[in-house]
PANULUM-135268 format. One record per residue (C-alpha): x, z, y. Coordinates in steps of 0.25 Angstrom, whole numbers, padded with zeros to 4 digits, always signed. Layout:
// residues N
XZY...
END
This chain:
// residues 255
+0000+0000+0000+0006-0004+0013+0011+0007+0023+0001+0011+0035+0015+0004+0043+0017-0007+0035+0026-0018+0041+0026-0013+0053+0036-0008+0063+0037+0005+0070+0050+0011+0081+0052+0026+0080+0058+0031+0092+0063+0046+0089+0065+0041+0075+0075+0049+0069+0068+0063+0068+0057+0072+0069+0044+0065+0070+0051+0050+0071+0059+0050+0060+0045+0055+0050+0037+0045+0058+0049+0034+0053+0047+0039+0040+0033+0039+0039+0032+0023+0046+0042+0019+0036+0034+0023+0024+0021+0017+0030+0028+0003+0029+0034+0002+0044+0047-0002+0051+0053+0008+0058+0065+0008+0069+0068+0022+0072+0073+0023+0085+0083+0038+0090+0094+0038+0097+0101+0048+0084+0108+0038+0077+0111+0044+0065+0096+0050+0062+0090+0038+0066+0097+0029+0057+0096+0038+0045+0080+0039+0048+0078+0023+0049+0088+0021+0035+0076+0032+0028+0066+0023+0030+0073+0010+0032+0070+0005+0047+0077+0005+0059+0086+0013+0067+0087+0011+0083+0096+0019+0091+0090+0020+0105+0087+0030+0118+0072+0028+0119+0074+0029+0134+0079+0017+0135+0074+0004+0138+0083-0004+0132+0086+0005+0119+0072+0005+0117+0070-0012+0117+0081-0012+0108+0074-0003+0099+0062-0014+0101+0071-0026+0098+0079-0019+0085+0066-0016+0079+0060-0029+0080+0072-0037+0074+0071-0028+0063+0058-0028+0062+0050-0038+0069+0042-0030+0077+0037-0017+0081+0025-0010+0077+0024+0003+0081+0030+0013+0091+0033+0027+0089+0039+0032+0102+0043+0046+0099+0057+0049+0103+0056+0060+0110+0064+0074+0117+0061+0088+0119+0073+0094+0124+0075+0112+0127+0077+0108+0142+0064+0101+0143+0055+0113+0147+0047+0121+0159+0046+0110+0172+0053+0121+0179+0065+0123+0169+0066+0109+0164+0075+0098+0172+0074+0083+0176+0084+0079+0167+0078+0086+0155+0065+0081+0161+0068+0066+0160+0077+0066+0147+0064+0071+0142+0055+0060+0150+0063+0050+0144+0065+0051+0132+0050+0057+0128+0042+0046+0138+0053+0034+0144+0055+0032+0129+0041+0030+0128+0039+0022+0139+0052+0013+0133+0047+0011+0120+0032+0008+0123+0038-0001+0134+0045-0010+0123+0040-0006+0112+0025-0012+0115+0030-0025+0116+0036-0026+0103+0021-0020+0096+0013-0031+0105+0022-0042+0099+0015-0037+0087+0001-0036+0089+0000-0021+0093+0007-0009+0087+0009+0007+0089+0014+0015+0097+0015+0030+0096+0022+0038+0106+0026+0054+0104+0019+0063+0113+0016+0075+0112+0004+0088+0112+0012+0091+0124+0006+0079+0130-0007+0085+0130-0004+0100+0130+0003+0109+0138+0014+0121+0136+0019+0131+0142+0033+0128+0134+0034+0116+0142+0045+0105+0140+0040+0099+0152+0046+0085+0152+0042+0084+0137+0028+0087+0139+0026+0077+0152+0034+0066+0142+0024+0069+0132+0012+0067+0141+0019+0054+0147+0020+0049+0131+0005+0052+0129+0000+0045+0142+0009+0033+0141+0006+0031+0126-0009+0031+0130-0009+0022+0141-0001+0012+0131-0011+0015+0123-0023+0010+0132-0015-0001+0137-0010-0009+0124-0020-0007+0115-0029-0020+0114-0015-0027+0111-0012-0018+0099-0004-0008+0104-0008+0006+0100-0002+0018+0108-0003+0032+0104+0003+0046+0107+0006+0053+0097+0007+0069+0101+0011+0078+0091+0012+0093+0091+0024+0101+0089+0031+0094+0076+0043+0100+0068+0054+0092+0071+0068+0096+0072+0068+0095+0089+0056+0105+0088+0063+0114+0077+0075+0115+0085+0066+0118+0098+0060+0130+0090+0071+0135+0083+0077+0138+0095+0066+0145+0101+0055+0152+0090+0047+0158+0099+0043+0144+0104+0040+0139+0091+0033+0149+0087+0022+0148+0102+0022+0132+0099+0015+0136+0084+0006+0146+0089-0002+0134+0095-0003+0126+0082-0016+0127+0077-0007+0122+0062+0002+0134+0064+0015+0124+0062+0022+0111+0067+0018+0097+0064+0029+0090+0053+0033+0077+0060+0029+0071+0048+0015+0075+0051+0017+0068+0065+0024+0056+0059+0011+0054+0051+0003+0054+0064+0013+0042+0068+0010+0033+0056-0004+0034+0060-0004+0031+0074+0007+0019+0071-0004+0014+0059-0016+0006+0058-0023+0019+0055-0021+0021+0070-0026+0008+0074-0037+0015+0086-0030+0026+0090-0023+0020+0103-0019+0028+0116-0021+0042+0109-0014+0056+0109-0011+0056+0096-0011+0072+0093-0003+0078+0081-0004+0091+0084-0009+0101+0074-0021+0104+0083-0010+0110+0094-0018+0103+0104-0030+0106+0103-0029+0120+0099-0031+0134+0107-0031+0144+0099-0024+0142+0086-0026+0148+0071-0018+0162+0069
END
């Protein structure tokens, strides 16, 4: 039975771990090509010879890094499919608005949202060339909740990603191109082990708000990807994809 991807084409940016990398694994057992795209060389290259795709090195913040990525992928490939723009930073100096600077303010704008904005801007192209496509860009709850933890320039990058996905949405949909924002809760991934381990009593406030009691597994996420990068998908367009245990809509949450 054919995969839910079959034969089609699909760049990871942020490929190499966490989230990425099990969205990799789960699009190459669906049937699809994939290009992971990180600027980690060595993980990068041993997560596309796993599954047997490609392996782009590239700053995502930059224009022409992110056309090359384009063009590699369509000679190997002959064409792209689907998007999965989710590289993404959430760096310890990236805090409170009134402790958190402009430097560690744009790194952050940058690499979560220009990436975004880059690889939508060349990326759309390449899926009209075939008819429509894919695209699911990583936001965040944050993007639609607030907190008194804040990692200010993270949280307005977030809510930039879930706008502009939208609007993208709205805009190319009756020429096939399906843009969603896909916002997951807190996910167990090795930048939000480090964060914690450093810091226990934060870990420990974040769960308290979980109505599951636990962090999403980035597989779980990973499977949320499939979907919206699937027929399956094929009406939901312009959404905010929520993967969030019930985190957002919950108040008061089970003892």
């Amino acid at each position: 039975m054919p995969g839910r991807l079959e034969g089609k084409t699909a760049v990871i940016t942020g490929g190499a771990s966490g989230i990425g990398r099990e969205t990799a694994r789960r699009f190459a057992e669906e049937g699809a090509n994939v290009c992971i795209v990180d600027l980690n060389a060595a993980t990068g290259e041993e997560a596309a010879t796993e599954i047997g795709g490609l392996f782009v090195q590239a700053d995502v913040t930059s224009p022409d890094d992110v056309q090359r990525v384009y063009a590699e992928t369509a000679e190997r490939f002959g064409g792209v499919d689907v998007l999965f723009n989710n590289a993404g930073i959430s760096p310890p100096d990236d805090d409170s608005i009134l402790t958190t600077d402009y430097e560690a303010w744009q790194r952050v704008q940058d690499v979560n949202l220009k990436s975004v904005y880059l690889c939508c801007k060349y990326g759309i192209p390449h899926l009209l060339e075939r008819g429509g496509g894919s695209i699911i860009n990583t936001a965040s709850f944050v993007a639609v909740m607030g907190a008194a933890t804040s990692q200010i320039s993270y949280t307005a990058s977030k809510g930039g990603v879930l706008a502009m996905s939208r609007e993208l949405g709205v805009q190319f949909a009756r020429q096939g191109v399906r843009v969603n924002a896909l916002c997951p809760g807190p996910v167990n991934t090795p930048l939000l082990q480090e964060l914690f381990a450093k810091d226990p009593e934060k870990a420990a406030r974040r769960l308290i708000h979980l109505p599951m009691g636990r962090f999403a597994e980035a597989t779980e996420i990973a499977n949320a990807v499939l979907f919206l990068a699937s027929d399956e998908s094929s009406y939901v367009n312009a959404s905010t994809f929520l993967v969030d245990g019930g985190l957002s809509g919950a108040y008061v949450t089970p003892e």
